[in-house]
N, C-alpha and C positions, 0 to 999 in steps of 0.2 A: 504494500500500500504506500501511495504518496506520501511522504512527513508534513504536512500540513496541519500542522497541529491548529492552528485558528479554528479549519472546519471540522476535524476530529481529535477526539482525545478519549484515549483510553483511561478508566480507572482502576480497573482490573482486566482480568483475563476473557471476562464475558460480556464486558460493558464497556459501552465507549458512548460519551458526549458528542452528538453535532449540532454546529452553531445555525442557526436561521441568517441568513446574510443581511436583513436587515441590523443584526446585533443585539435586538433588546432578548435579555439572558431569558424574559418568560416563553418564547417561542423557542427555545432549546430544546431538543429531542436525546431522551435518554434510550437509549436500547441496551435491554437484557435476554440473554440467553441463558438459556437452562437445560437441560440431557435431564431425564428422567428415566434411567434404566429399566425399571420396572414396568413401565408400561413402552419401551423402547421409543420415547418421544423426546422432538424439543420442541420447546416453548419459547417462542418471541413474543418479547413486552415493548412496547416502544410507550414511554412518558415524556406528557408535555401539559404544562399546566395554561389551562382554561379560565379565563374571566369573562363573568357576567359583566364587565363595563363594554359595552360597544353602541353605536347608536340604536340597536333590537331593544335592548332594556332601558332605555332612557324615560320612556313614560311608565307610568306606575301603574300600567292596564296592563300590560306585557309581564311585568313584573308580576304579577298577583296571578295572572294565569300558571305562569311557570312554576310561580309556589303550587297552587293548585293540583299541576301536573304529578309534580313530587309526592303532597300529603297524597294523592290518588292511586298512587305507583302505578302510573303513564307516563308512557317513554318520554322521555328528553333527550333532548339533540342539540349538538353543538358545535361550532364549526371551527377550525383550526386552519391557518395557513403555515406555512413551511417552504423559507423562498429558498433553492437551491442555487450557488452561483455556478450557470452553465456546465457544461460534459467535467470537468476537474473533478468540482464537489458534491458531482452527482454519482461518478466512479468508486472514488473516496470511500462513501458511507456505503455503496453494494462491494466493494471489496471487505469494508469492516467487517459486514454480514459472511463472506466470503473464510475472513479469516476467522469468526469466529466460529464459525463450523469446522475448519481444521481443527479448530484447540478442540472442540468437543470428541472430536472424533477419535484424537488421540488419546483423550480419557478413559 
């Protein structure tokens, strides 16, 4: 994988940070992998934190439905960007995935 450590960074061996090119650190995407032997699987989790402030929730009628949605347990939706800069840091993070299937495999 490229060293470009801006758009990826490793924490461990199954996790690695990539940055949204915008820069604001809330649109940061964490991805974990996991081997689960027992049921011979893996598990991809990709985190990235979600705010209700956007212009959807600015009136307090949107607001109160959404609550609604919740006490009701009905779906909720919500929508995420994630700006990639071009083929680089788009390679980058399917290589991370890339590599971290070798490390699992080797376990």
């Amino acid at each position: 994988m490229k060293k470009n450590r801006s758009k990826i960074e490793w924490t461990d061996k199954t996790t690695f940070i990539t940055r949204c090119e915008c820069m604001d650190p809330d649109h940061d995407i964490i991805v974990e992998v996991e081997k689960d032997t027992e049921w011979d699987m893996i598990t991809l989790a990709m985190h990235t934190q979600l705010s209700l402030k956007n212009t959807y929730y600015d009136n307090l009628w949107s607001k109160l439905k959404t609550c609604w949605k919740i006490l009701t347990n009905k779906e909720v939706t919500f929508d995420s960007e994630f700006l990639f800069r071009g083929y680089e840091h788009t390679r980058d993070f399917c290589d991370g995935l890339m590599d971290m299937a070798v490390r699992l495999k080797k376990d």
